[in-house]
VOLUM-636092 format. One record per residue: residue number from 1; x, y, z negated of N, C-alpha, C, O, CB in turn. Coordinates in steps of 0.1 Angstrom, whole numbers, m for minus. Last residue first. Glycine has a CB too. Example, Ala and Ser with C-alpha at 12.3 -4.5 7.8 and 13.67 -1.06 7.14 Angstrom:
(2; (128; m22; m71); (137; m11; m71); (129; 0; m79); (134; 11; m80); (141; m6; m57))
(1; (132; m57; m78); (123; m45; m78); (132; m33; m78); (142; m33; m85); (113; m45; m90))
***
This chain:
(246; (m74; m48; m269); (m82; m65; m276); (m89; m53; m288); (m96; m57; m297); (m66; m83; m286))
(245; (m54; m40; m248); (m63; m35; m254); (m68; m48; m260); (m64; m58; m255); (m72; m28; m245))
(244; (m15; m36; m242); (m26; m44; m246); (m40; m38; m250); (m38; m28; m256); (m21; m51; m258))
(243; (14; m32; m230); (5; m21; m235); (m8; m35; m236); (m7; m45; m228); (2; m4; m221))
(242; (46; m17; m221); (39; m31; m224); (26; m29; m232); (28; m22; m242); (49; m41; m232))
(241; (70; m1; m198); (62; 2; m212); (54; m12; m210); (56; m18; m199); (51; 18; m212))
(240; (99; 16; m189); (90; 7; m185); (82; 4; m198); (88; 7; m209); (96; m5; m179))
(239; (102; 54; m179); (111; 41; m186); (97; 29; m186); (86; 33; m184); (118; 46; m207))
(238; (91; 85; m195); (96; 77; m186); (99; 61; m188); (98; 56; m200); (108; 83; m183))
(237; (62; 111; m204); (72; 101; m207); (86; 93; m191); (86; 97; m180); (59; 89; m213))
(236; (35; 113; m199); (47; 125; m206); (60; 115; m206); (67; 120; m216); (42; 132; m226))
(235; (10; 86; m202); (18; 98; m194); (32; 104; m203); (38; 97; m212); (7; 112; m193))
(234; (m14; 69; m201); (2; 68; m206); (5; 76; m195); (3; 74; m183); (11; 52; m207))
(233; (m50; 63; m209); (m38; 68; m201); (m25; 69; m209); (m24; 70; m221); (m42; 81; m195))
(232; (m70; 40; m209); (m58; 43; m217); (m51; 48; m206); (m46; 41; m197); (m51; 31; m225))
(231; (m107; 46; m205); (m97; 47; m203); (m84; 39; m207); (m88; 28; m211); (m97; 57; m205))
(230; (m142; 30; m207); (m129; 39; m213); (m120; 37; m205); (m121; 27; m197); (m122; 37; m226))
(229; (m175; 25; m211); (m160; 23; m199); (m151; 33; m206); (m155; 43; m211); (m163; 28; m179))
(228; (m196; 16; m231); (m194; 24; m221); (m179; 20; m215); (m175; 8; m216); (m195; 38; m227))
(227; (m209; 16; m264); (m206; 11; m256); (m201; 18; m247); (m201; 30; m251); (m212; 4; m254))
(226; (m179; 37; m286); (m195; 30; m286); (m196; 26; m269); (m188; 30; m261); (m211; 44; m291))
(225; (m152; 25; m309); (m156; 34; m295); (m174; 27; m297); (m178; 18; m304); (m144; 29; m275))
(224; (m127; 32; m334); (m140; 30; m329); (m150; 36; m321); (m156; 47; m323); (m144; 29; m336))
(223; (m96; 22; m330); (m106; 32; m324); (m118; 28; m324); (m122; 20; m315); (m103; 35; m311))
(222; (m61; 15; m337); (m74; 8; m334); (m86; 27; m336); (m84; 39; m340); (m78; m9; m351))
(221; (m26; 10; m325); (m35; 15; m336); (m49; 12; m329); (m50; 7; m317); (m32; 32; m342))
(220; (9; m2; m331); (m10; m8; m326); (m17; 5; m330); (m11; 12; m338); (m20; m23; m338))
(219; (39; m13; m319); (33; m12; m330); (16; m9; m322); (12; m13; m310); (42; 2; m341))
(218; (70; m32; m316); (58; m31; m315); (47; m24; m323); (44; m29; m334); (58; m41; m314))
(217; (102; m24; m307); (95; m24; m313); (80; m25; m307); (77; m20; m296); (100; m16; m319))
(216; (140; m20; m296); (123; m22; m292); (118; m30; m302); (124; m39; m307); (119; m31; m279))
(215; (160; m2; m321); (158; m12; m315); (142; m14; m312); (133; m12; m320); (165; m22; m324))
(214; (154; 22; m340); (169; 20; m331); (171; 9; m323); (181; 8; m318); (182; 19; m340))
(213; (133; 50; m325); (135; 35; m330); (150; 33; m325); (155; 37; m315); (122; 23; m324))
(212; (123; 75; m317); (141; 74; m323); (136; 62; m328); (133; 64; m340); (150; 88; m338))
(211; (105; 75; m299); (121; 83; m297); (127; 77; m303); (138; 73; m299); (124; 97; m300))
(210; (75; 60; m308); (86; 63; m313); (99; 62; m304); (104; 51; m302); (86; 55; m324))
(209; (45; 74; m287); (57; 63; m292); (66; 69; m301); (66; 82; m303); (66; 58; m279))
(208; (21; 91; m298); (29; 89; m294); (42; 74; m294); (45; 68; m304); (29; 99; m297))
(207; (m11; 90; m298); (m5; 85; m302); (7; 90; m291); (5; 92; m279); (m10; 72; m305))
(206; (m49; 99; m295); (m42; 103; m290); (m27; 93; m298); (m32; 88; m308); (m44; 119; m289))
(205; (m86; 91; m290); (m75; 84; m302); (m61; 90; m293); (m60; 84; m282); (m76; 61; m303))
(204; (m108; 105; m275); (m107; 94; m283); (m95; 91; m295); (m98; 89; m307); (m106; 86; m275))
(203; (m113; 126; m250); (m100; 118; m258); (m109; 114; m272); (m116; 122; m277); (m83; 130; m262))
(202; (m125; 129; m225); (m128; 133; m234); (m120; 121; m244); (m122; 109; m243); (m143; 136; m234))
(201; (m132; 127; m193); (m113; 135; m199); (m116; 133; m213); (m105; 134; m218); (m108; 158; m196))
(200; (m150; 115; m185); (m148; 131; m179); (m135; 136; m190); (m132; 148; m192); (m167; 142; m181))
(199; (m144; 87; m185); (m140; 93; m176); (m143; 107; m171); (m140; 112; m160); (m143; 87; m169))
(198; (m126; 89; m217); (m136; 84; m209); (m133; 91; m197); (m123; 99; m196); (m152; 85; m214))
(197; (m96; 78; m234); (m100; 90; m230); (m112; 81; m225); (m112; 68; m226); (m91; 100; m220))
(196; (m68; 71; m257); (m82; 68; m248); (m90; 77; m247); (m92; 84; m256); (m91; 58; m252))
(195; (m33; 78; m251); (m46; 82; m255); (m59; 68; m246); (m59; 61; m236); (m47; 101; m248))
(194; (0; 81; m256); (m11; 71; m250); (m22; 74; m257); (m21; 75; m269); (m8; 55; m252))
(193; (29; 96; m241); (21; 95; m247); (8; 85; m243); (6; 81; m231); (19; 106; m250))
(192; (65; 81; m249); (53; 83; m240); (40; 83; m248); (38; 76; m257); (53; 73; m229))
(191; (100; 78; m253); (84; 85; m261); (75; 87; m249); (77; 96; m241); (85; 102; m272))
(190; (129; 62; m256); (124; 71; m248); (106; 75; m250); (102; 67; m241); (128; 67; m235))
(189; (152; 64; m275); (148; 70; m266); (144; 72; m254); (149; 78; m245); (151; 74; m267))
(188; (136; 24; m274); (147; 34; m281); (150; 46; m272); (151; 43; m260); (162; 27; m284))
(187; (103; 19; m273); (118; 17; m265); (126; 28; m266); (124; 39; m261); (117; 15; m251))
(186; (74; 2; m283); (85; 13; m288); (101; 11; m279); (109; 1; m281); (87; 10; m308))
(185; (48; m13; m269); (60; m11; m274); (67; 3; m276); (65; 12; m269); (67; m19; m269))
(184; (16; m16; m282); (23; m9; m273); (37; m12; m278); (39; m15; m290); (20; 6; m273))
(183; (m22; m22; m287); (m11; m25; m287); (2; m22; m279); (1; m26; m267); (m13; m34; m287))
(182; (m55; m11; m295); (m44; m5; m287); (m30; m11; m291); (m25; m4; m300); (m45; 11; m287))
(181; (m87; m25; m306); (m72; m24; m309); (m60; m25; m293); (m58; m34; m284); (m71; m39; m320))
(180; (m118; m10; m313); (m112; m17; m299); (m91; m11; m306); (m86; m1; m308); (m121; m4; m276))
(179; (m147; m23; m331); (m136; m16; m328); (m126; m18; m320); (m124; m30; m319); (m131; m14; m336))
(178; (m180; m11; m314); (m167; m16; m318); (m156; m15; m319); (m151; m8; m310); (m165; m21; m316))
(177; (m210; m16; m296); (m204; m5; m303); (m190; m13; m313); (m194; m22; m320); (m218; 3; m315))
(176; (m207; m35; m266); (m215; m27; m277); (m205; m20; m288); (m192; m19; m287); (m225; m37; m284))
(175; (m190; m35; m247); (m204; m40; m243); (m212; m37; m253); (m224; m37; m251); (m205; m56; m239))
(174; (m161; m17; m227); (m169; m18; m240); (m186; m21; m241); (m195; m13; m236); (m168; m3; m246))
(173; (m139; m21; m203); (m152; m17; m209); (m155; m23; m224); (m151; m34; m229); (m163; m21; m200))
(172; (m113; m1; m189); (m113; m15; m195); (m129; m10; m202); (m132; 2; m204); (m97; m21; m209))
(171; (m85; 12; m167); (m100; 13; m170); (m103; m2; m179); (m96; m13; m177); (m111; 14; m153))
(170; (m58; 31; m167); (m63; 19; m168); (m77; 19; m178); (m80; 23; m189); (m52; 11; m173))
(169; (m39; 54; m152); (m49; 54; m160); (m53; 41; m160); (m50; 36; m148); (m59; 63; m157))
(168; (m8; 71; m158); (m16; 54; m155); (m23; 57; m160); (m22; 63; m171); (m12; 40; m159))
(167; (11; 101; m143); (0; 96; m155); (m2; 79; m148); (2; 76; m137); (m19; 108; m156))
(166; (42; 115; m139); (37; 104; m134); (25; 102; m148); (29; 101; m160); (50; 92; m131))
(165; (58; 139; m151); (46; 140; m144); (36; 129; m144); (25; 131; m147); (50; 143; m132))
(164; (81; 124; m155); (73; 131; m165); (59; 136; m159); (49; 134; m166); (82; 144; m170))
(163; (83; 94; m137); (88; 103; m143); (75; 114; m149); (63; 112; m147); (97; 108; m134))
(162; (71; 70; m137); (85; 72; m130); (92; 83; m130); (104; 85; m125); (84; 70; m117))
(161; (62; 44; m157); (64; 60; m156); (74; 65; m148); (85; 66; m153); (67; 65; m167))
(160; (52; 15; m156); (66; 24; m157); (61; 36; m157); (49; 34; m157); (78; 23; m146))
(159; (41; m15; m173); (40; m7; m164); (51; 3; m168); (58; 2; m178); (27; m2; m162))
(158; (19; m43; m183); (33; m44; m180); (33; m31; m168); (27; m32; m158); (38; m62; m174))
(157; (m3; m60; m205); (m2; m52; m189); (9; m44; m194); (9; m39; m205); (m17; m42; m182))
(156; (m13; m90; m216); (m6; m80; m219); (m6; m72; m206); (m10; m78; m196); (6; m84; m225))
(155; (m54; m90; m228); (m43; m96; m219); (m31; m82; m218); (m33; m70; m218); (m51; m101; m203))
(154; (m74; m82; m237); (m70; m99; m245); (m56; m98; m240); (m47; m105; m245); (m81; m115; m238))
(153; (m94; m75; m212); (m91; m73; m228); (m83; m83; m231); (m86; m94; m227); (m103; m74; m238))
(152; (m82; m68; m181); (m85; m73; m190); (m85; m77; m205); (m74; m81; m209); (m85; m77; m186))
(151; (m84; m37; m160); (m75; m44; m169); (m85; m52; m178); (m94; m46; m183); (m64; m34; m179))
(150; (m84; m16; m132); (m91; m23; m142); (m83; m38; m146); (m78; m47; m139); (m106; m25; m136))
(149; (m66; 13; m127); (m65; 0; m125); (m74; m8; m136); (m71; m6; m148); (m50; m3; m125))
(148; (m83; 43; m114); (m76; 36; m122); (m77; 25; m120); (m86; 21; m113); (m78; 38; m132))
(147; (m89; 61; m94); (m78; 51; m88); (m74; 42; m98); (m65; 34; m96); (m65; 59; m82))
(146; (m103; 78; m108); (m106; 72; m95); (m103; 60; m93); (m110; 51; m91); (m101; 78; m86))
(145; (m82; 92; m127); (m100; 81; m131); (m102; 75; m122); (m104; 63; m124); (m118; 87; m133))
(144; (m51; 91; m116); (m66; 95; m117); (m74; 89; m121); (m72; 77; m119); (m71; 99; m109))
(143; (m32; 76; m108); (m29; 89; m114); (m39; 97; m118); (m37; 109; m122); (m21; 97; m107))
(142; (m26; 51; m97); (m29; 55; m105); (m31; 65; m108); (m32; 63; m120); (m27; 52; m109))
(141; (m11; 41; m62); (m15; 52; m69); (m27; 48; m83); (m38; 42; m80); (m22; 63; m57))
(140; (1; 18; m85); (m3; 29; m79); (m5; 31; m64); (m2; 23; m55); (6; 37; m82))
(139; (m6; m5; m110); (m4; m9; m93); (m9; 11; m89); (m20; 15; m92); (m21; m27; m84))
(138; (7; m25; m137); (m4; m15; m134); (2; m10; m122); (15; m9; m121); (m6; m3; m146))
(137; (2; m57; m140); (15; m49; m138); (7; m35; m135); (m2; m37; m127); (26; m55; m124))
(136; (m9; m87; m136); (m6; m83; m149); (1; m67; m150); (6; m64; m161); (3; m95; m154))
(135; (m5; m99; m116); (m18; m93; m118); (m19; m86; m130); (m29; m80; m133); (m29; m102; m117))
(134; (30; m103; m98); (18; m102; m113); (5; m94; m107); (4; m86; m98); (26; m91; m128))
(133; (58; m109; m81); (45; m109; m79); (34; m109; m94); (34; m120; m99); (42; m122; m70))
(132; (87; m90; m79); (81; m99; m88); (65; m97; m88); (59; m87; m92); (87; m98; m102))
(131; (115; m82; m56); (96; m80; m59); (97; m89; m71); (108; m96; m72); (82; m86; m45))
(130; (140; m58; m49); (135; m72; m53); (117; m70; m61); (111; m62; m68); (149; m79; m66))
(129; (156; m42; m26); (142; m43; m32); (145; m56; m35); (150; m64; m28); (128; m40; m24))
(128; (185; m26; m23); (184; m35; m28); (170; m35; m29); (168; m24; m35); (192; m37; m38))
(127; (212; m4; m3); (195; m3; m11); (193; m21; m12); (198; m29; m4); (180; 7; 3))
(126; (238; 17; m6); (233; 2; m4); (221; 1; m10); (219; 3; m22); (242; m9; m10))
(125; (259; 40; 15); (244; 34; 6); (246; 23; 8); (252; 17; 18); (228; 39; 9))
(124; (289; 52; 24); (277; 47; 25); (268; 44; 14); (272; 47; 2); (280; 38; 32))
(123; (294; 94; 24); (296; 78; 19); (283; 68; 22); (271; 72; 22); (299; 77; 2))
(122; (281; 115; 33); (298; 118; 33); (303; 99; 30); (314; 93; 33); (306; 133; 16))
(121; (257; 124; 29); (256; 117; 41); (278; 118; 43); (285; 122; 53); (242; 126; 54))
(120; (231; 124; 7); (245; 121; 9); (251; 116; 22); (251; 104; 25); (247; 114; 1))
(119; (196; 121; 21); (209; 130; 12); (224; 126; 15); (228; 125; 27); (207; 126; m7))
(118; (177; 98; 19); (183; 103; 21); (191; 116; 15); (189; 119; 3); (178; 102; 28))
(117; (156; 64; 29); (170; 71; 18); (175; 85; 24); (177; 84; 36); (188; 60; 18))
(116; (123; 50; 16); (133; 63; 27); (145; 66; 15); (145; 70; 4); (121; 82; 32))
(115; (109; 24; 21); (117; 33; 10); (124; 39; 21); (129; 35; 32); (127; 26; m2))
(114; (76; 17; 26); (86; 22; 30); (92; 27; 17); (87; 33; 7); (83; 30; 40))
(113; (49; m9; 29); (56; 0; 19); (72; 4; 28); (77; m4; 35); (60; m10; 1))
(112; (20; m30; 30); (31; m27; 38); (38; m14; 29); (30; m10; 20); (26; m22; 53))
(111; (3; m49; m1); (6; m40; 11); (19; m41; 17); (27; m49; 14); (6; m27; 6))
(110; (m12; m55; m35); (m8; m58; m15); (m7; m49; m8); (m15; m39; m8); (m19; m64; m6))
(109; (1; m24; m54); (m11; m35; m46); (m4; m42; m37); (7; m38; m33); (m24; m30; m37))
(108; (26; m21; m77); (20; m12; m64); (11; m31; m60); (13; m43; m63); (36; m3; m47))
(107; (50; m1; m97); (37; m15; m98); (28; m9; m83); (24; 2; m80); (23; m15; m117))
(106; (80; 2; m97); (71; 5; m93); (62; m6; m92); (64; m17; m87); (74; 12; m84))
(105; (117; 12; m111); (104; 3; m110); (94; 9; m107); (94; 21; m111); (99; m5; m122))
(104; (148; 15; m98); (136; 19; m106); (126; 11; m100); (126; 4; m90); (131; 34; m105))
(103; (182; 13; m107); (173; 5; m102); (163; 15; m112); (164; 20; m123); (175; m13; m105))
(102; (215; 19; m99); (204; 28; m103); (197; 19; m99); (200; 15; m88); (201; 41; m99))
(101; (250; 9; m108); (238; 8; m96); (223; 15; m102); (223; 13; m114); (235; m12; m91))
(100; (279; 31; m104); (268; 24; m110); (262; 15; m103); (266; 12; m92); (260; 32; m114))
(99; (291; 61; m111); (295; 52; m104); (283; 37; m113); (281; 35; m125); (314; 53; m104))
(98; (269; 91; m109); (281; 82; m114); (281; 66; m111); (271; 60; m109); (281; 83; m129))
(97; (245; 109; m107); (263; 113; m102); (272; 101; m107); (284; 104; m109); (271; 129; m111))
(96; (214; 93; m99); (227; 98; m108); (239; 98; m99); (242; 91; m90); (230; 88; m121))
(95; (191; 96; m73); (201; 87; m79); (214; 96; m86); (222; 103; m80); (208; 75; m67))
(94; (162; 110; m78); (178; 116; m68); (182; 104; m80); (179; 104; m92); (187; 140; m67))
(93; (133; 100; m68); (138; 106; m75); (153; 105; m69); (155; 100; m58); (135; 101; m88))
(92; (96; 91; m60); (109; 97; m56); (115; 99; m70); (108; 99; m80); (109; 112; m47))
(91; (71; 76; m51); (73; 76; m60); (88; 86; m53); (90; 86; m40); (72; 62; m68))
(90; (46; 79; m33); (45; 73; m46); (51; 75; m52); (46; 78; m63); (45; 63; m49))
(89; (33; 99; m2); (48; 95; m15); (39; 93; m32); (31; 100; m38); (65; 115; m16))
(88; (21; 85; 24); (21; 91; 11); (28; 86; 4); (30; 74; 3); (10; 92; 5))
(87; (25; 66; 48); (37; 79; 49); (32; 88; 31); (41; 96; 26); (33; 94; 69))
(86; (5; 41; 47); (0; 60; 55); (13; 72; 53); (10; 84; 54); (m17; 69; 45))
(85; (15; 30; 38); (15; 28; 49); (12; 37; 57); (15; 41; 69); (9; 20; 50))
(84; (35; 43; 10); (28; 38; 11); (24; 39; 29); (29; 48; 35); (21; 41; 0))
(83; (72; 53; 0); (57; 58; 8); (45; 43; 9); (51; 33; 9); (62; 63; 28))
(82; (95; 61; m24); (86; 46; m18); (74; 55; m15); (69; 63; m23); (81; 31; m32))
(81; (127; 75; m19); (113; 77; m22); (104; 65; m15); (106; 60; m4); (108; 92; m17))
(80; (155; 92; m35); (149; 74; m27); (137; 81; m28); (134; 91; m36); (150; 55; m37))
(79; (185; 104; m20); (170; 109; m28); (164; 96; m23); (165; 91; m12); (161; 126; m22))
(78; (215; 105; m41); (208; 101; m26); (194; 100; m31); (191; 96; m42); (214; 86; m18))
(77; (253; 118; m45); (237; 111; m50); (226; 111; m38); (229; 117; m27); (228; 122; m64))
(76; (280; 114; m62); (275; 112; m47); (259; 111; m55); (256; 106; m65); (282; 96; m35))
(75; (301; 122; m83); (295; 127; m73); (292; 128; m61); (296; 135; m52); (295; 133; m73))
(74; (300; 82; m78); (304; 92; m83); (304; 106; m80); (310; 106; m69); (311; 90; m86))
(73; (277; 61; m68); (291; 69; m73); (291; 80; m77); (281; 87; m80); (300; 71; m63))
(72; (256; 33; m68); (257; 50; m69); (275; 52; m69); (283; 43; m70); (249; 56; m87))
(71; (232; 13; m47); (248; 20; m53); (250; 29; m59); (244; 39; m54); (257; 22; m46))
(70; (197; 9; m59); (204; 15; m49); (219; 19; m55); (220; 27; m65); (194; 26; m45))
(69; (166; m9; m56); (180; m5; m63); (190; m2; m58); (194; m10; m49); (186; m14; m70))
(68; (135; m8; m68); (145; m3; m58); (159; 0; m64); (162; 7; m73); (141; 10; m52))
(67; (112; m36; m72); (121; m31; m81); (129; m21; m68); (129; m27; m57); (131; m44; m91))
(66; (79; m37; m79); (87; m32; m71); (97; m28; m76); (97; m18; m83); (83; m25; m66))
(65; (51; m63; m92); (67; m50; m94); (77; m48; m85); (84; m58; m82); (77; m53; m107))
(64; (21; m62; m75); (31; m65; m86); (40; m60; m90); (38; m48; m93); (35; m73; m86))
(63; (1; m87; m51); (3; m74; m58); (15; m73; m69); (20; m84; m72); (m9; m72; m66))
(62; (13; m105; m22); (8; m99; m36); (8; m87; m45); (16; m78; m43); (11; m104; m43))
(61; (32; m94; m8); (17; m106; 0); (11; m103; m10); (1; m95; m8); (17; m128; 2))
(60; (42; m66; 15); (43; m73; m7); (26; m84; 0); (17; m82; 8); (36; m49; m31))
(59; (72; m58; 27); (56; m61; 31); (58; m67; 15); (67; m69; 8); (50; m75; 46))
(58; (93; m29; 33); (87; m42; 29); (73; m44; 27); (64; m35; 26); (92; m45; 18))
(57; (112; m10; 58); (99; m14; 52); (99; m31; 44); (105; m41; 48); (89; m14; 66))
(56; (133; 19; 53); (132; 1; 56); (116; 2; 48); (111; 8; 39); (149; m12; 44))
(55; (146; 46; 73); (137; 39; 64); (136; 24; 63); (139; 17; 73); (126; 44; 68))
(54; (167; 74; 64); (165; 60; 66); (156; 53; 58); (154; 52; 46); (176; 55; 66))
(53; (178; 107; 74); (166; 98; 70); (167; 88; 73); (169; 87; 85); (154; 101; 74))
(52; (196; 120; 93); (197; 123; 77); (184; 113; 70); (184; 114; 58); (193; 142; 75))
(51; (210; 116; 119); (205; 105; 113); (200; 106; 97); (201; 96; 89); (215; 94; 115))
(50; (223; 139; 125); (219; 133; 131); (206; 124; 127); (194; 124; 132); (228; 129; 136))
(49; (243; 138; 104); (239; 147; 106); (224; 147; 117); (215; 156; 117); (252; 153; 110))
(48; (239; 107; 87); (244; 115; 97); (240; 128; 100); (228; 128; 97); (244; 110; 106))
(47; (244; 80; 69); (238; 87; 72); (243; 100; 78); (253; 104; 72); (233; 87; 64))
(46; (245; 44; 64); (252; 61; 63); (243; 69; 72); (236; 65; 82); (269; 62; 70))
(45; (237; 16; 47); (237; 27; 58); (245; 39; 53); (249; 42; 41); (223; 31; 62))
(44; (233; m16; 40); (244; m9; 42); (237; m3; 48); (229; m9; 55); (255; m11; 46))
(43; (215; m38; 13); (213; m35; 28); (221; m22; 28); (219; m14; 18); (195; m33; 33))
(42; (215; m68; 2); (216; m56; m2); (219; m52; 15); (223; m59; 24); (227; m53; m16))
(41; (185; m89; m11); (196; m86; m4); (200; m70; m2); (191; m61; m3); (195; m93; 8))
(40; (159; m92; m23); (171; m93; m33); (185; m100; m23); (192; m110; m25); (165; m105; m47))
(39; (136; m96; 5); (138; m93; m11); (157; m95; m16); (166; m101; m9); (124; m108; m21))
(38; (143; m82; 38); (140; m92; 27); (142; m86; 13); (146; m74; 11); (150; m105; 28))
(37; (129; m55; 58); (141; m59; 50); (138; m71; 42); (127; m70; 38); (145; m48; 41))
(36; (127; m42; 88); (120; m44; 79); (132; m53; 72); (142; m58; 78); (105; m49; 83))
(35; (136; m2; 91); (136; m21; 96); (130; m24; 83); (128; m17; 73); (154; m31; 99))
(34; (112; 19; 113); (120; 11; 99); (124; 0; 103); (120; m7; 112); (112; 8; 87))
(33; (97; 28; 133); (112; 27; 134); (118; 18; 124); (128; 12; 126); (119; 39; 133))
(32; (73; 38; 123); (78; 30; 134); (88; 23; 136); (88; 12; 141); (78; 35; 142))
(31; (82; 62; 103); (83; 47; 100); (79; 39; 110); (83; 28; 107); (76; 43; 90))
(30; (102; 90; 109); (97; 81; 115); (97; 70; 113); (107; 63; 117); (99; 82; 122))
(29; (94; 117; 87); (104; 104; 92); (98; 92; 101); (89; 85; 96); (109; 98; 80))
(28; (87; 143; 88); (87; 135; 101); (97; 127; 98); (108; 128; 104); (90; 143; 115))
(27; (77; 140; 59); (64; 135; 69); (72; 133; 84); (67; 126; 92); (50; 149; 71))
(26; (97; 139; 45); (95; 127; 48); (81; 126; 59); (77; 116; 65); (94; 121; 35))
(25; (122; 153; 47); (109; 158; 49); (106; 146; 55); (109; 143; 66); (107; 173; 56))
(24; (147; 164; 16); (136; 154; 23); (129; 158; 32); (125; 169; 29); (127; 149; 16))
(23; (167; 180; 1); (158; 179; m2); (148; 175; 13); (143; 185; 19); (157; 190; m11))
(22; (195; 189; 6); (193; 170; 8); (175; 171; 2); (170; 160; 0); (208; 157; m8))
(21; (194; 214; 5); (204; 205; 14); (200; 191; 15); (203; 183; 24); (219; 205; 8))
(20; (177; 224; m18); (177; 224; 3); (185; 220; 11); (184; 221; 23); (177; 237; 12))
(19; (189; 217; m35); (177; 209; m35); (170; 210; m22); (163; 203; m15); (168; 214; m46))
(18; (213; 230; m38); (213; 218; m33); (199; 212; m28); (199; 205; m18); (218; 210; m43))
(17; (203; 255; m40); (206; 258; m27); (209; 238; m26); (207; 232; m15); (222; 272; m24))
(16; (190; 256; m62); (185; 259; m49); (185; 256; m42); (176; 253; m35); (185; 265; m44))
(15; (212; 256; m80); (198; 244; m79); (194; 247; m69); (192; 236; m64); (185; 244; m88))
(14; (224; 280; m79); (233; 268; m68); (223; 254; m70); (225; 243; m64); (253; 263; m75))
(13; (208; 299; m85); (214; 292; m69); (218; 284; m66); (219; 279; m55); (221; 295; m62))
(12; (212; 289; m109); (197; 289; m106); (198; 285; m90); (192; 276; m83); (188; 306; m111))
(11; (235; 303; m116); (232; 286; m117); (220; 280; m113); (218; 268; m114); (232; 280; m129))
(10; (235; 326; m110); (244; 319; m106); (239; 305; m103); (239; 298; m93); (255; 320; m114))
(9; (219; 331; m132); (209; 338; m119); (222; 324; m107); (217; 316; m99); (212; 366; m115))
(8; (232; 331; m153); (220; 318; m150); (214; 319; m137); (206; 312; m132); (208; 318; m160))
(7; (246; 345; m148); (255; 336; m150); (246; 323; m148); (249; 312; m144); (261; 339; m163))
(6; (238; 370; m149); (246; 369; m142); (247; 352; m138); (249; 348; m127); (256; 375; m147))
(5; (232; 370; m178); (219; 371; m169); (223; 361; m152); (217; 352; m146); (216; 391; m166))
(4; (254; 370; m198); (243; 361; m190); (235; 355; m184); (231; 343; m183); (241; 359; m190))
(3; (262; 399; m183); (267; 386; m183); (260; 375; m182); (259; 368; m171); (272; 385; m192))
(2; (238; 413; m198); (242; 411; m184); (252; 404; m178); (250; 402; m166); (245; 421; m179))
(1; (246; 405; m224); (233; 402; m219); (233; 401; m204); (229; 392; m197); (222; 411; m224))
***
């Protein structure tokens, strides 16, 4: 038992102690400074003792999907994070130990946008944004009733989870009493949950995806709501999702 104890107390430090070596402080990075970058070219840096933060700005004319794609190797990894104009973080995560390219998705409004790279500073990076413009794409910050994104009945809406934490709320109304059909795909491990809720939290119809489908899938279920404004939030989960109300 004291052995093990030993052993996790070991492994607990050495999470520590990386997550203070390359772990960020993006409030003094200085986005004045950014360059600003085109879509679906790939852009070289290194990084320095000196120079531990790099930022590039893109402008979006429209609203829609943000793709970030960034080299990887092999134990090498590098912390990305998309700020919004005011320096608030949307989205972060540390690119995998292995040799590759890592691309994540982000639905975000018109705007100005920074990705900040930093961490590894023994090899270079290559950061890649490519946009695809939609009205169709759920646009953060979401993560509240507030901020939710209003969506049309009838129509498909296209969104990610950028990690377990990450909630979408999407607002849609109800003009009299009926039944309202929830359409979703299934994507081989990986399970997010989807509820309708109103806006003081009060759930409705809860569902999980299916983990273990062996191939994407579509499936539905339906809810009888009375008039008023609802929700569909999609949380617990990761990975890109396709979602319908009618």
């Amino acid at each position: 038992m004291k052995k093990y104890s030993k052993r996790l107390l070991c492994v607990l430090m050495v999470l520590v102690l990386s997550l203070v070596i390359v772990q960020p402080a993006s409030a003094a990075t200085d986005l004045k400074k950014a360059k600003t970058i085109s879509f679906n070219k790939y852009y070289t840096g290194k990084l320095t003792v000196t120079n531990y933060e790099q930022a590039f700005k893109v402008k979006l004319k429209k609203s829609g999907n943000l793709k970030v794609s960034v080299k990887t190797y092999k134990s090498r990894s590098w912390f990305v994070e998309v700020l919004d104009s005011k320096g608030k973080r949307l989205d972060d995560y540390y690119t995998q130990n292995k040799d590759g390219t890592e691309t994540n998705d982000i639905g975000l409004k018109k705007g100005t946008y920074y990705i900040v790279i930093s961490g590894n500073k023994e090899k270079p990076y290559k950061v890649k944004a490519t946009f695809k413009a939609s009205e169709y794409y759920e646009r953060e910050s979401n993560n509240i009733v507030k901020t939710a994104n209003s969506i049309k009945v009838g129509k498909n809406y296209y969104g990610a989870l950028q990690k377990f934490t990450d909630h979408d709320y999407m607002k849609f109304s109800v003009k009299k009493k009926r039944k309202v059909t929830i359409t979703y795909n299934n994507t081989p491990k990986e399970q997010r949950d989807i509820s309708i809720v109103n806006a003081k939290g009060k759930e409705y119809k809860k569902i999980y995806t299916d983990y273990d489908v062996k191939k994407p899938s579509t499936s539905s279920f339906s809810v009888s709501l009375p008039k008023g404004n609802y929700y569909v939030l999609v949380r617990y989960g990761s990975g890109a999702y396709k979602i319908k109300v009618k």
